[in-house]
C-alpha positions in Angstrom: 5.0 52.8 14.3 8.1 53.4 11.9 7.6 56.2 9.8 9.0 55.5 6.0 10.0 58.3 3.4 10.7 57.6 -0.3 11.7 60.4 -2.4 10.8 60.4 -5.7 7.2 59.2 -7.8 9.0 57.5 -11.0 9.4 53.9 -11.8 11.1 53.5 -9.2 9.2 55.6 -6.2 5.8 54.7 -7.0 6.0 50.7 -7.2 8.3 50.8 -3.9 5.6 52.4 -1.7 2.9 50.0 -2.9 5.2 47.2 -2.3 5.8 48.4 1.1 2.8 49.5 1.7 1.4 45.8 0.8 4.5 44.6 3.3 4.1 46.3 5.9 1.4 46.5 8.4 -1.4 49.5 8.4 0.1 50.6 11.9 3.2 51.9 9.9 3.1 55.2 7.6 4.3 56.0 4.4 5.1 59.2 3.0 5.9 59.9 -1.2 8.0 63.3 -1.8 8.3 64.5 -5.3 8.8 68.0 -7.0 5.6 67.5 -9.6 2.0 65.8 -8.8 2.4 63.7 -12.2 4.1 60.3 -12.5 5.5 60.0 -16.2 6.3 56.8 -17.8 9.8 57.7 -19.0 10.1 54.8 -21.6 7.2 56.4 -23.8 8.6 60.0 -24.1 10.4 59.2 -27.4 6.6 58.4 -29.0 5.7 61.9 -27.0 8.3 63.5 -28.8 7.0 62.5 -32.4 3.1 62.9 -31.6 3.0 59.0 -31.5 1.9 59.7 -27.7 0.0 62.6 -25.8 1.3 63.3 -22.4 -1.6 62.7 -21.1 -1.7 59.0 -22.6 1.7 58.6 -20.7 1.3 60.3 -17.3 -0.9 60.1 -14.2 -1.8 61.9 -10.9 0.1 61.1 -8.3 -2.0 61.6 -5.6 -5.3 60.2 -6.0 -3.7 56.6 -6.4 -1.2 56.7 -3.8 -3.9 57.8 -1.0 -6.1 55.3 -2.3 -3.9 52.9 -0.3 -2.9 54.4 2.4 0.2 56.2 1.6 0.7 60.2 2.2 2.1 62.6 -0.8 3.6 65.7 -0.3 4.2 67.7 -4.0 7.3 69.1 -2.5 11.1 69.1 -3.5 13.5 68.1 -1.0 16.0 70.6 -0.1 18.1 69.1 1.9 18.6 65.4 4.1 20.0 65.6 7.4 21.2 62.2 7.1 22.4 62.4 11.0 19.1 63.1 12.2 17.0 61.2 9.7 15.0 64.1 9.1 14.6 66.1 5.8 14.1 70.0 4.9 11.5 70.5 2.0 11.3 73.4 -0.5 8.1 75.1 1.2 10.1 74.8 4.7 8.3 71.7 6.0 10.5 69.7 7.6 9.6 65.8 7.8 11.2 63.5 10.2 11.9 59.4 8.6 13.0 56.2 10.4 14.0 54.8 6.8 14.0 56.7 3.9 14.2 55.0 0.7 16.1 57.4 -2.3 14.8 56.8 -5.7 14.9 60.4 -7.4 16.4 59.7 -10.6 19.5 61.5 -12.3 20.1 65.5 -12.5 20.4 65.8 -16.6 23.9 67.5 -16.9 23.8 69.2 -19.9 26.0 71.6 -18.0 29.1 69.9 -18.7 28.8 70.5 -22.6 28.5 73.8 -23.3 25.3 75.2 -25.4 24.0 71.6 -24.9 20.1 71.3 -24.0 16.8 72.3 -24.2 17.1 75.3 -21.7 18.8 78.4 -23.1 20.8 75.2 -25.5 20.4 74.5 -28.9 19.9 70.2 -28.3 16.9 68.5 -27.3 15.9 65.7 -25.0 13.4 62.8 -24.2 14.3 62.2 -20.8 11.0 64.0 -19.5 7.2 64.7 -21.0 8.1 68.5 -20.8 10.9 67.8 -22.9 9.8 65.8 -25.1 6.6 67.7 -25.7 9.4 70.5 -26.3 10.8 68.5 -28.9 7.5 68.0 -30.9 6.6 71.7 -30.9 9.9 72.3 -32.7 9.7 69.0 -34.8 6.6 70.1 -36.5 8.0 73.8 -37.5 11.2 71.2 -38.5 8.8 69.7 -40.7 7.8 72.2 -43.0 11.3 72.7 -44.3 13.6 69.8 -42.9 17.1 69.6 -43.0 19.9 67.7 -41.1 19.6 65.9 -37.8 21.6 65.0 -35.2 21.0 62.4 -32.4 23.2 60.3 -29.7 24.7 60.8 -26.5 27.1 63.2 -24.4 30.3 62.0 -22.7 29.8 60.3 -19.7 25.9 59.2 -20.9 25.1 56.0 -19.6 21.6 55.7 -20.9 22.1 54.5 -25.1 18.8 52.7 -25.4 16.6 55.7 -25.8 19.1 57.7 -28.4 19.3 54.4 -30.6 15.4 53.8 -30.5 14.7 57.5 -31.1 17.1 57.5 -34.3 15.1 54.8 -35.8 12.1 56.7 -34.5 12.6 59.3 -36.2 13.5 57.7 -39.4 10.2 56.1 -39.1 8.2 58.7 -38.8 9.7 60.6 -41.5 9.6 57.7 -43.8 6.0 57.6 -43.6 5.4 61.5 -44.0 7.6 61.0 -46.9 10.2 63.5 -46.0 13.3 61.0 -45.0 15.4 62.0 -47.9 15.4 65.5 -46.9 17.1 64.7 -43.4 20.8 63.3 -43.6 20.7 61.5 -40.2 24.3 61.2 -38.2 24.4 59.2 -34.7 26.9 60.8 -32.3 28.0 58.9 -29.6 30.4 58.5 -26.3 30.1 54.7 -27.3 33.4 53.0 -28.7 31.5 51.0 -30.9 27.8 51.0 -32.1 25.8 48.7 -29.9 28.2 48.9 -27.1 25.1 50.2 -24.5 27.4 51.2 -22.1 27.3 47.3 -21.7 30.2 46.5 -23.6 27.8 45.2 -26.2 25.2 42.3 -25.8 25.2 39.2 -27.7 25.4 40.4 -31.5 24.8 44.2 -31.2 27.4 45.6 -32.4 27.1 43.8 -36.3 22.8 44.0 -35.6 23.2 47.9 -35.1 25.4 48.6 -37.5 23.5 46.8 -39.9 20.2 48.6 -38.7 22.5 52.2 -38.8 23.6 51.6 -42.2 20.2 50.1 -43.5 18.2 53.5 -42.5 21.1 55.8 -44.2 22.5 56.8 -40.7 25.9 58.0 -40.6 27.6 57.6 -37.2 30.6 58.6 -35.6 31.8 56.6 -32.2 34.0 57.4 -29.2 33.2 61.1 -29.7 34.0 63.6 -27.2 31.2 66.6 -27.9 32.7 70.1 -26.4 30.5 72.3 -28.0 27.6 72.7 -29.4 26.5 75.9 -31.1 23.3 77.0 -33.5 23.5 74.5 -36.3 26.7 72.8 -35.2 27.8 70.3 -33.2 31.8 69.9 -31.9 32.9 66.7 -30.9 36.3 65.3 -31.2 36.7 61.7 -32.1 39.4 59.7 -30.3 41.1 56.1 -30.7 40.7 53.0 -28.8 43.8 54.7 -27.2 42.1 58.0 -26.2 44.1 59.9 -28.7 42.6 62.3 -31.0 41.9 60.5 -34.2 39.5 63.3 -36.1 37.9 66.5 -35.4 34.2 66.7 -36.5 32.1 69.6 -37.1 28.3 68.3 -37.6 25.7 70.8 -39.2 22.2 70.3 -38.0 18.9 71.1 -38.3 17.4 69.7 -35.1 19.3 67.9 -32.4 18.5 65.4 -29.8 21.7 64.5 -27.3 21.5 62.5 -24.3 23.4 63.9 -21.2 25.5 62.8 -18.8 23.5 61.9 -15.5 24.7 63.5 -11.8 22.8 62.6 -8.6 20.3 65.3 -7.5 21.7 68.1 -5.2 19.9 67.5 -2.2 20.9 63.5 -1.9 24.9 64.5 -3.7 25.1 67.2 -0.9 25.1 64.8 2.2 27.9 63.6 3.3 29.7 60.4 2.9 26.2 59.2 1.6 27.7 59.6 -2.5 30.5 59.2 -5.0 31.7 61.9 -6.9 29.3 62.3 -9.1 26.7 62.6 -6.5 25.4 58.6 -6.9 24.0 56.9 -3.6 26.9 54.2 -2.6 24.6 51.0 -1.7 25.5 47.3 -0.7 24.3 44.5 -1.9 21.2 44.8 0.3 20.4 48.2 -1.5 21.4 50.0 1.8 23.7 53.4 2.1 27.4 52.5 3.0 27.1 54.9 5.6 23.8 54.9 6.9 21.6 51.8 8.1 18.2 53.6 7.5 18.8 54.9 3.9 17.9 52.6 1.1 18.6 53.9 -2.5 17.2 52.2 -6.0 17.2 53.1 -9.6 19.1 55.8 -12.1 20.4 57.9 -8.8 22.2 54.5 -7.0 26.5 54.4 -8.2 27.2 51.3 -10.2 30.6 51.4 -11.9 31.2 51.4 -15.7 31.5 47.9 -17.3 34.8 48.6 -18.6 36.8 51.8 -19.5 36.5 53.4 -22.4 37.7 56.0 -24.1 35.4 58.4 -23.7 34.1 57.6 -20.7 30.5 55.9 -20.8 28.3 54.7 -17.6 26.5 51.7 -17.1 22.3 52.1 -17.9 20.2 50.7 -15.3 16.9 49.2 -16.8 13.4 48.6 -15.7 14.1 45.2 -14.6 17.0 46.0 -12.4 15.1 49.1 -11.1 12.2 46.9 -10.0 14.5 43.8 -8.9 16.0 47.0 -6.5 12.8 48.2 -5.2 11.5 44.9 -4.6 14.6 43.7 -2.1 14.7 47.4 -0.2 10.6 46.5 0.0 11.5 42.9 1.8 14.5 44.3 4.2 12.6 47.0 5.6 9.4 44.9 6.1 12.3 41.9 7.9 13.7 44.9 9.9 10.4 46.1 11.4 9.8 42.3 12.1 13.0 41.6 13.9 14.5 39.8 11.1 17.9 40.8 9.4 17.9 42.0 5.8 18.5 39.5 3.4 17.0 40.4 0.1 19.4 41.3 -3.0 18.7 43.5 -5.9 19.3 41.7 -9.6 21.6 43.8 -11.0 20.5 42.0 -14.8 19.7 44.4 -17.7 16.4 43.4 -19.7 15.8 46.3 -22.5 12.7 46.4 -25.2 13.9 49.1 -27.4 11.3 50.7 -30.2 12.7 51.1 -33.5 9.5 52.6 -34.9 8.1 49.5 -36.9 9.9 46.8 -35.4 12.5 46.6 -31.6 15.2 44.8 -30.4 15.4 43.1 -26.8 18.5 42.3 -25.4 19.5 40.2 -21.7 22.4 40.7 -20.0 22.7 38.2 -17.1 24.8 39.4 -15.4 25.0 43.4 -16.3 28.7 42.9 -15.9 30.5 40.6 -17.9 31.5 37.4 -18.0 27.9 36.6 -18.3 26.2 33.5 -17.8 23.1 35.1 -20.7 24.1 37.3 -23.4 21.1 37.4 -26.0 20.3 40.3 -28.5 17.2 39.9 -30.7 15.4 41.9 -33.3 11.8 41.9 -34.4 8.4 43.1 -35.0 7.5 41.5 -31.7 9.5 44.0 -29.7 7.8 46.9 -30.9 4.3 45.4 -29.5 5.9 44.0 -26.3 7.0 47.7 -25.5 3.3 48.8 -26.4 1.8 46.1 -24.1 4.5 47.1 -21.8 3.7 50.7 -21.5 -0.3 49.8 -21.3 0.0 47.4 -18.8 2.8 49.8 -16.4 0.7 52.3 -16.3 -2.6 50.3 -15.8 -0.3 48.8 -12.6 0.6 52.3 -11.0 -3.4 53.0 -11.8 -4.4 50.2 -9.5 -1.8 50.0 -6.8 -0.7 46.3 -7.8 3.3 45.8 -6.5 3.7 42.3 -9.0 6.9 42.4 -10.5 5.7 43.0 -14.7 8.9 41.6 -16.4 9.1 38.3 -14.8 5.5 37.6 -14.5 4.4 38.9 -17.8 6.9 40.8 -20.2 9.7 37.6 -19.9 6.9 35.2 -19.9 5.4 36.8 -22.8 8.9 37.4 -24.7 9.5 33.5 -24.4 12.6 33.6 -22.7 11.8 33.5 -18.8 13.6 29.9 -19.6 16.8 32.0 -19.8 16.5 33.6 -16.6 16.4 30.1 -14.8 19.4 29.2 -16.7 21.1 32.2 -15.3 20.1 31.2 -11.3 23.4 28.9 -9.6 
């Protein structure tokens, strides 16, 4: 019987042990780790952060589902992973012994590396958790009653631009209908060298679409900025060149503020050695295996894939819910061929697929590959989005509800979007 660990209940976590677990005989036991007992869908914490969403419509008990087939839970943080001894040390002292362990924790949110940046003991906010974003909307609500300016984007080093561009126009939605927009001035800060750049070097038109959307909602925006500081009521960030020379520096007065950091890889996993790059990301092959050791699989936010291109201030590449799945799905496949003899074969998609709210309408763009040259590169806007990403988020959860591993975008959210057609056009 091979015992196998997975670290981590996210999107990621939870859909790789029901994958497995539907693999892989009952005569093998799996075991879910994570610090909290409640899976959040990540993708809905902007509509948490405006009262679109409760938490409670967005987030589920872990346990109840995950025993239902099978599979073990401990509510436990890992502490540390000796990697050597394929064992790992958890934050109550338990100590829990693996024959593959499968990493899929998500990022550390550094909003240590700008100072007075984030929503504990900082003066910016976040969506990249429920508790943050229900943060947000307790202060958005006193914001309401006498509003002023706001400031939204992303840090240096951010590689996740999708959420700050559908929360601007978010925000500008919801305002609009309270009829309070024309008491916020609105200014999008970001790492990015150009709007619509995604840490993708753009897809299809989204630069020109962006801009256009920017500059249609009255937001002001300031690009390859390097934020230092932020203080009460003002934000620091020095814009550079497409040479990396200092072009401008910008003081920005706000109200309310909503930054995205810079991601790191958790402690625990950045501490072992040889196992991460420098910035604590797990270092995988193509089969979604550790560079170092055979029995470690890794998938999602926390695995290292290098920037598309360099930038001036330097920007990371996002990885989305279709690449995250495409990853769970081959470490799934090679450990089920490993227990049965067979060598590992399956390969992760490394393909970004993104629905991004804009509050009334969206924009979904395809980037086949991530990395360019690519044989895709579409970018389109519409109404449609906006209730694909509803649909989405109802039919996710409804999925982690019932245990079913069937991969959402290409069976449903691709079919449904009209342009699985694309995908097949991508495949050699």
């Amino acid at each position: 019987m091979a015992h196998i660990v997975i670290i981590g209940a996210g999107l990621g976590g939870m859909p790789a042990a029901y994958e497995i677990r539907e693999l892989l005989g009952k005569e093998h036991q799996i075991t879910v780790l994570n610090s909290t007992e409640t899976f959040q869908f990540t993708p809905s914490n902007p509509w948490v952060a405006v009262g679109w969403r409760k938490a409670a419509d967005t987030t589920l008990p872990i346990r109840p589902y995950l025993e239902r087939k099978g599979i073990a839970f401990i509510a436990q943080a890992v502490a540390s992973i000796d990697a050597e001894h394929s064992r790992l040390a958890l934050a109550d002292g338990q100590i829990v012994s693996y024959d593959y362990l499968v990493i899929t924790t998500g990022p550390k949110l550094s909003f240590d590396e700008v100072p007075g940046a984030g929503p504990h003991g900082g003066h910016t906010h976040s969506v990249c958790s429920v508790p943050h974003a229900e943060k947000f909307w307790a202060e958005y609500q006193e914001f309401l009653k006498q509003p002023g300016p706001f400031v939204i984007g992303a840090m240096p080093g951010a590689s996740c631009f999708g959420p700050a561009y559908e929360f601007a126009f978010i925000i500008d939605s919801d305002l609009r209908k309270r009829k309070l927009r024309h008491k916020v001035p609105m200014t999008f800060v970001t790492s990015e060298p150009y709007i619509g750049h995604m840490g993708l070097g753009g897809v299809g038109d989204s630069k020109s679409m962006l801009e256009s959307e920017l500059r249609g909602h009255d937001i002001k925006w300031i690009c390859n900025a390097k934020t230092t500081q932020v203080e009460a009521g003002m934000l620091h960030t020095t814009e550079l060149d497409d040479m990396g020379q200092i072009k401008r520096e910008h003081q920005v007065g706000f109200k309310l503020a909503m930054m995205l950091p810079a991601f790191k890889g958790v402690e625990a996993v950045a501490a072992v050695a040889n196992l991460c790059n420098p910035r604590g990301f797990v270092l995988i092959d193509e089969f979604q295996r550790s560079k170092a050791y055979s029995n470690i699989f890794s998938a999602g936010v926390c695995v290292a894939i290098p920037p598309v291109e360099v930038t001036p201030v330097p920007t990371g590449a996002p990885k989305t819910g279709y690449m995250i799945e495409s990853m769970v799905s081959a470490i799934a496949h090679n450990i089920a061929d490993e227990l049965a003899g067979k060598p590992a074969t399956a390969k992760g998609t490394w393909n970004a697929i993104c629905l991004a709210d804009m509050g009334d309408t969206g924009a979904a763009f395809v980037a086949l590959p991530q990395i360019p040259p690519r044989n895709v590169n579409w970018f389109k806007k519409g109404k449609w989005v906006h209730l694909a990403k509803i649909a989405f988020e109802q039919y996710f959860i409804r999925k982690m509800k019932s245990g079913n591993s069937e991969p959402i975008y290409e069976r449903y959210v691709l079919k449904a979007l009209g342009i699985t057609r694309l995908l097949d056009r991508s495949e050699p």
